[in-house]
C-alpha positions in Angstrom: 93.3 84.9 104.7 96.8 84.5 104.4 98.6 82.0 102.0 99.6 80.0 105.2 96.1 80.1 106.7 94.5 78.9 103.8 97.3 76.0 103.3 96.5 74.8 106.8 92.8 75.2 106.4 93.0 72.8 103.1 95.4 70.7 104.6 98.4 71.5 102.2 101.8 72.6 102.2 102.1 76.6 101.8 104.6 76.7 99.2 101.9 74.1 96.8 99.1 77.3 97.8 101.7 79.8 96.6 103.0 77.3 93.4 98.9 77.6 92.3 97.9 81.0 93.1 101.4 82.0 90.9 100.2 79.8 88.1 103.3 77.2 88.5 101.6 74.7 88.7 97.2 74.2 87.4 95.0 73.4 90.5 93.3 70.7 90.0 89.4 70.3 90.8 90.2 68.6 94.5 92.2 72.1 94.8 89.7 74.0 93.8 86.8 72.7 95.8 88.8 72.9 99.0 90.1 76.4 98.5 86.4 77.1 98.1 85.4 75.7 100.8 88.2 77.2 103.3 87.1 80.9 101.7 83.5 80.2 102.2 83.7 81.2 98.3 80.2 80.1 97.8 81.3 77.9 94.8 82.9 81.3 92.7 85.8 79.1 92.6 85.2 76.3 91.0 84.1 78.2 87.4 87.2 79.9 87.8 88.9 77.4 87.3 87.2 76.1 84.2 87.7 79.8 83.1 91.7 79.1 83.9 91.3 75.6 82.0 90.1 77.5 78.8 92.2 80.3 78.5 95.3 78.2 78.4 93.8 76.5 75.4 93.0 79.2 73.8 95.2 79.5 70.8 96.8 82.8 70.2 97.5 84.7 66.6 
Protein backbone atom coordinates (compact mmCIF):
# COMPACT_ATOMS: atom_id res chain seq x y z
CA UNK A 1 0.00 0.00 0.00
CA UNK A 2 1.43 3.11 -0.89
CA UNK A 3 2.23 6.04 1.69
CA UNK A 4 -0.80 7.95 0.08
CA UNK A 5 -3.20 4.91 0.20
CA UNK A 6 -2.54 4.29 3.63
CA UNK A 7 -2.90 8.20 4.58
CA UNK A 8 -6.33 8.17 2.97
CA UNK A 9 -7.32 4.84 4.39
CA UNK A 10 -6.46 6.32 8.14
CA UNK A 11 -7.79 9.48 7.32
CA UNK A 12 -4.49 11.55 7.58
CA UNK A 13 -2.43 13.77 5.64
CA UNK A 14 0.45 11.85 3.58
CA UNK A 15 3.20 13.96 4.50
CA UNK A 16 2.19 13.09 8.73
CA UNK A 17 2.34 9.02 7.27
CA UNK A 18 5.72 9.86 5.73
CA UNK A 19 6.92 12.26 9.03
CA UNK A 20 6.17 8.70 11.12
CA UNK A 21 7.38 5.98 9.05
CA UNK A 22 10.81 8.39 8.80
CA UNK A 23 10.90 8.62 12.56
CA UNK A 24 10.31 12.58 12.55
CA UNK A 25 7.87 12.50 14.51
CA UNK A 26 6.71 9.13 17.35
CA UNK A 27 3.24 7.68 16.30
CA UNK A 28 1.21 7.75 18.87
CA UNK A 29 -1.14 4.75 19.90
CA UNK A 30 -4.38 6.29 17.89
CA UNK A 31 -1.63 6.12 14.93
CA UNK A 32 -0.70 2.94 15.50
CA UNK A 33 -4.08 1.19 15.83
CA UNK A 34 -5.26 2.77 12.64
CA UNK A 35 -2.30 1.99 10.57
CA UNK A 36 -3.11 -1.54 11.84
CA UNK A 37 -6.21 -1.62 10.99
CA UNK A 38 -5.82 -0.13 7.34
CA UNK A 39 -2.91 -3.00 6.75
CA UNK A 40 -5.13 -5.72 8.14
CA UNK A 41 -1.73 -6.07 10.36
CA UNK A 42 -3.44 -8.37 12.65
CA UNK A 43 -2.46 -6.23 15.72
CA UNK A 44 1.78 -6.80 14.71
CA UNK A 45 1.61 -3.09 14.97
CA UNK A 46 0.74 -2.06 17.96
CA UNK A 47 3.87 -4.06 19.97
CA UNK A 48 5.95 -2.34 17.52
CA UNK A 49 5.42 0.42 18.75
CA UNK A 50 6.00 -0.31 22.32
CA UNK A 51 9.20 -1.87 20.86
CA UNK A 52 9.92 1.81 19.22
CA UNK A 53 8.90 3.43 22.71
CA UNK A 54 11.68 1.40 24.47
CA UNK A 55 14.44 1.62 22.30
CA UNK A 56 14.47 5.40 22.42
CA UNK A 57 14.91 5.04 26.12
CA UNK A 58 17.33 2.88 26.14
CA UNK A 59 20.45 4.54 27.34
CA UNK A 60 23.54 4.09 25.29
CA UNK A 61 27.41 3.67 26.60
Amino acid sequence: MSKQALAQAMDFDSPYVSHMESGRHKPGGDFARLADEALNAGKAIWPALGNHEQAGTKETR
